[in-house]
C-alpha positions in Angstrom: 42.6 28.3 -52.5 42.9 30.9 -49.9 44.7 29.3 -46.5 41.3 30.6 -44.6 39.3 28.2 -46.9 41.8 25.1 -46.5 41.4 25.4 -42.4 37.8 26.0 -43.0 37.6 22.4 -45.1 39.6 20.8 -42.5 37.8 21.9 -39.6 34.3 20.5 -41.3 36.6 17.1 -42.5 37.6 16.9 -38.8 34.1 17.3 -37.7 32.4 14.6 -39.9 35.6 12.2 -38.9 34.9 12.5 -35.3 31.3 12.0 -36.2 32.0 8.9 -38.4 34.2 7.5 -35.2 31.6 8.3 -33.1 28.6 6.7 -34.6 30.8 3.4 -35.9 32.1 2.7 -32.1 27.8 3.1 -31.1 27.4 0.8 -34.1 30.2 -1.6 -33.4 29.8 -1.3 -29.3 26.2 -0.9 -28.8 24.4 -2.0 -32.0 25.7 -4.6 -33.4 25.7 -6.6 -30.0 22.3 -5.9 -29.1 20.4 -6.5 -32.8 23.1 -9.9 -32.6 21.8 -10.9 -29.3 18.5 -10.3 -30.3 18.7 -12.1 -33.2 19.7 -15.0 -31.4 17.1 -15.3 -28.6 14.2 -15.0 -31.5 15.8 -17.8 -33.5 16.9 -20.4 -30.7 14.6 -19.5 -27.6 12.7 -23.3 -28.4 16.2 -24.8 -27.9 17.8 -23.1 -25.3 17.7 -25.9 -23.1 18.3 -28.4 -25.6 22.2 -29.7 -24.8 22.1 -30.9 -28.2 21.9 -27.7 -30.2 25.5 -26.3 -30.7 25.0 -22.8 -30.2 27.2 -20.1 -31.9 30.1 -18.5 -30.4 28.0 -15.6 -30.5 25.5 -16.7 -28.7 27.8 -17.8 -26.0 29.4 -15.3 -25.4 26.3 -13.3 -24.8 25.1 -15.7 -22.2 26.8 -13.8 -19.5 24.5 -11.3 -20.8 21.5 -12.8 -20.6 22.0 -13.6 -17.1 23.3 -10.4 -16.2 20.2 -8.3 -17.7 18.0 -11.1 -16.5 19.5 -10.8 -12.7 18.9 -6.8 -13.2 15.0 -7.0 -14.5 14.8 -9.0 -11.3 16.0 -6.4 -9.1 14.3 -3.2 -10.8 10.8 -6.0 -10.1 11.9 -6.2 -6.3 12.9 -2.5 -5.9 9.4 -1.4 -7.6 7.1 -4.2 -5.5 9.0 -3.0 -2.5 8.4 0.6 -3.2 4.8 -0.2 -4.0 4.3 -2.1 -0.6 6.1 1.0 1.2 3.2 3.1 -0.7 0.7 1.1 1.4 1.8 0.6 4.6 1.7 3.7 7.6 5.6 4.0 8.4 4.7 4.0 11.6 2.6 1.3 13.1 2.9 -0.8 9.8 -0.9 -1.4 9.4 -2.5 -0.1 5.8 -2.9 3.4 4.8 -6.0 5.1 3.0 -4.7 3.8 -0.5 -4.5 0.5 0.6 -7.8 0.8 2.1 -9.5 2.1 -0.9 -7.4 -0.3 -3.4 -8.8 -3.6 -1.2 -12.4 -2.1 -1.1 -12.1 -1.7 -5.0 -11.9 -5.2 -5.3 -14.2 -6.7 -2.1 -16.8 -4.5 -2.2 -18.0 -5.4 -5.4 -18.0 -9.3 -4.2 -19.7 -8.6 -0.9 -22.9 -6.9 -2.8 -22.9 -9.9 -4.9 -22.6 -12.7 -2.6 -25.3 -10.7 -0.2 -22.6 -10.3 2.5 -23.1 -7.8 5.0 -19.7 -5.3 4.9 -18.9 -3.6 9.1 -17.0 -1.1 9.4 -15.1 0.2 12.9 -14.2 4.4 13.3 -11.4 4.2 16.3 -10.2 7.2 18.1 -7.6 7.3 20.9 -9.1 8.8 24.0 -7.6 12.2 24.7 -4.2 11.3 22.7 -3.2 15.2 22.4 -3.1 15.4 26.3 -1.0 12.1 26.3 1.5 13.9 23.9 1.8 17.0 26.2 2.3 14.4 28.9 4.5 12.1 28.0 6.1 13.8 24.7 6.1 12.3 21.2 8.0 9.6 21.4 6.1 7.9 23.8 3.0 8.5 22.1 4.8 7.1 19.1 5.2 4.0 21.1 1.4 4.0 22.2 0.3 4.2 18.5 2.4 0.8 18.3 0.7 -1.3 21.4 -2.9 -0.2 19.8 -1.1 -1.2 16.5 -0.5 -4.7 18.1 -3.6 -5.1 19.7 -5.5 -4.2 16.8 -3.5 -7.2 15.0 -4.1 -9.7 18.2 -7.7 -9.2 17.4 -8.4 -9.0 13.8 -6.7 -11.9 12.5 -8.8 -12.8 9.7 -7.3 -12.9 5.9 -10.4 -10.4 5.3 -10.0 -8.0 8.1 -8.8 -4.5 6.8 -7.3 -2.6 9.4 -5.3 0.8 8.8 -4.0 3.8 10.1 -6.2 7.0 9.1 -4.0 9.3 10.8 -2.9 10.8 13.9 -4.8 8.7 16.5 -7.8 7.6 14.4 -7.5 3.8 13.0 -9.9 2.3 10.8 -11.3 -1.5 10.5 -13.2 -2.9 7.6 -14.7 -6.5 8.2 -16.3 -8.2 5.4 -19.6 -10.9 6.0 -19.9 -9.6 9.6 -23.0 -8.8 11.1 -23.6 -5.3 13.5 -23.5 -8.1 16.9 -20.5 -9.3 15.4 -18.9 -6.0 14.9 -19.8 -4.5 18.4 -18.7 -7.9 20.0 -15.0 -7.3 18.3 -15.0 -3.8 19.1 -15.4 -4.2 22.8 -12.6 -7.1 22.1 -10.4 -4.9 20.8 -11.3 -1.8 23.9 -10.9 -4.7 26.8 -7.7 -5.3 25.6 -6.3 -2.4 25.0 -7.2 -1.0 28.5 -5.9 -4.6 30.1 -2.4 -3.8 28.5 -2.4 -0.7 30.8 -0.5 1.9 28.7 -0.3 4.7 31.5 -2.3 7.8 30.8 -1.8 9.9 33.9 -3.8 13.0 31.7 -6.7 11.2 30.7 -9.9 12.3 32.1 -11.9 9.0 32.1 -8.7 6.4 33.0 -5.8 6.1 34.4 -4.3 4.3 31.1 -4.8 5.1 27.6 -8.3 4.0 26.6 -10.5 4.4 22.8 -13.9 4.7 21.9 -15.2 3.1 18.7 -18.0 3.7 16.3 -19.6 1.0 14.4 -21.7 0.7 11.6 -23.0 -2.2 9.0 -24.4 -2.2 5.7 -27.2 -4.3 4.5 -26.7 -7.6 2.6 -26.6 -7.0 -1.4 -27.3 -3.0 -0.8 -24.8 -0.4 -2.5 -22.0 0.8 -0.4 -20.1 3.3 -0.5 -16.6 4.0 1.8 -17.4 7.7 2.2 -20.7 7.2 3.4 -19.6 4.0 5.9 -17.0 6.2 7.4 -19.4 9.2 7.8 -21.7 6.5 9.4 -19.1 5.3 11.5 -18.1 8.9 12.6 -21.5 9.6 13.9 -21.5 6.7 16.0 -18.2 7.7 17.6 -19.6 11.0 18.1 -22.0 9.4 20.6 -19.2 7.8 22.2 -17.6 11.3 22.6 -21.1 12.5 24.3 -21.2 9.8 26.3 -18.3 10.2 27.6 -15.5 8.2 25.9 -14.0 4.8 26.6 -17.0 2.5 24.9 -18.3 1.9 21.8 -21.7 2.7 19.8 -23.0 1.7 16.5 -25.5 3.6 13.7 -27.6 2.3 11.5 -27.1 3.8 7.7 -30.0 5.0 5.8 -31.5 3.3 3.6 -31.6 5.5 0.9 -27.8 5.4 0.4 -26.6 5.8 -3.6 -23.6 4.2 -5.0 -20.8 6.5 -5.0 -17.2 7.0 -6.4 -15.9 4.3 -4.3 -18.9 2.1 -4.4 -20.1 -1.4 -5.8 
């Protein structure tokens, strides 16, 4: 046989040998221990706890294991519900974003048409925020972000109460089985408070301190809601806030022809 033919035959025996080697240490290493463990917890999970059932050395020597991968699912559960509660949250201030918003609404919404609850929903806007940031710089309006955070806390304290950030300087309350009085009571709560905490607001042109004007608006018991339509609601009514000057707060009344929507119930 020519010598190019015996090197060829050796190089292909070489190959499958490394192959073979390869595939038995997976077997033996990875395999084996895995369909054995396996085995195991499908034939002696009822008497794990039982102190009277000898287990194999097999089995005991996978316990370590079992712990071990058990300890890690934990963690991967922890890392996930933490990243999921990240997902939810405005880095900034804390409060709820727009997916939380919309992912608690999928579920209440539904309940408050069916229980005849009226659903209130409050539009906030920081007056004249951008001249507080030309003023004062970011930072500080960073930290003014965080007192209305707090204050919007202090007042809506109810398990129920929905309050995020939108954006920028606009925050967003959803209150379920409240009336409109109820909502415009809380409302002028939440502005008394924030302009007794006297955040300076040397730029502002209807206080000295950093004030917010807040439109209101309230859906009828059992009647279809949609968010879209609340918030567009809402925004109207802090458009007459604007007109009149800023620093209070006005409701408006939905029509009545409102239709169920993507986000309604």
């Amino acid at each position: 046989m020519p010598s190019i033919h015996i090197a060829a035959v050796a190089a292909v025996l070489a190959s499958l040998t490394t192959a073979g080697v390869a595939l038995l240490a997976v077997h033996s290493y990875y395999r084996r221990p895995l369909k054995q463990l396996l085995h195991w917890m499908d034939e002696d999970i009822c008497s794990f706890h039982d102190d009277s059932v000898i287990q194999p050395p097999s089995f005991r020597i996978s316990a370590p294991l079992i712990a071990r991968m058990g300890h890690r699912i934990q963690q991967l559960y922890d890392a996930n519900l933490q990243l999921h509660h990240q997902s939810i949250k405005d880095p900034l201030t804390g409060l709820g974003n727009r997916r939380m918003l919309e992912q608690r609404l999928e579920i209440v919404l539904p309940l408050s048409r069916r229980w005849m609850r009226p659903v209130s929903l409050l539009m906030i806007d920081v007056d004249h925020f951008k001249e507080y940031n030309d003023l004062y710089g970011h930072q500080a309006g960073d930290d003014c972000l965080l007192e209305i955070a707090d204050v919007l806390r202090d007042i809506f304290r109810r398990e129920t109460d929905i309050v995020v950030r939108l954006g920028g300087e606009e925050f967003l309350v959803v209150l379920l089985d409240a009336e409109m009085e109820e909502a415009m009571q809380l409302a002028e709560a939440m502005r008394d408070m924030l302009e007794a905490v006297g955040v300076p607001h040397e730029g502002s042109h209807v206080s000295n301190v950093v004030t917010v004007s807040i439109g209101v608006t309230t859906t009828s018991p059992g009647h279809p809601i949609e968010l879209d339509r609340m918030i567009a609601s809402a925004d109207a009514a802090l458009y007459q806030c604007k007109a009149q000057g800023r620093n209070c707060v006005t409701n408006d009344i939905p029509p009545a022809d409102w239709q169920e929507g993507s986000h309604s119930a």
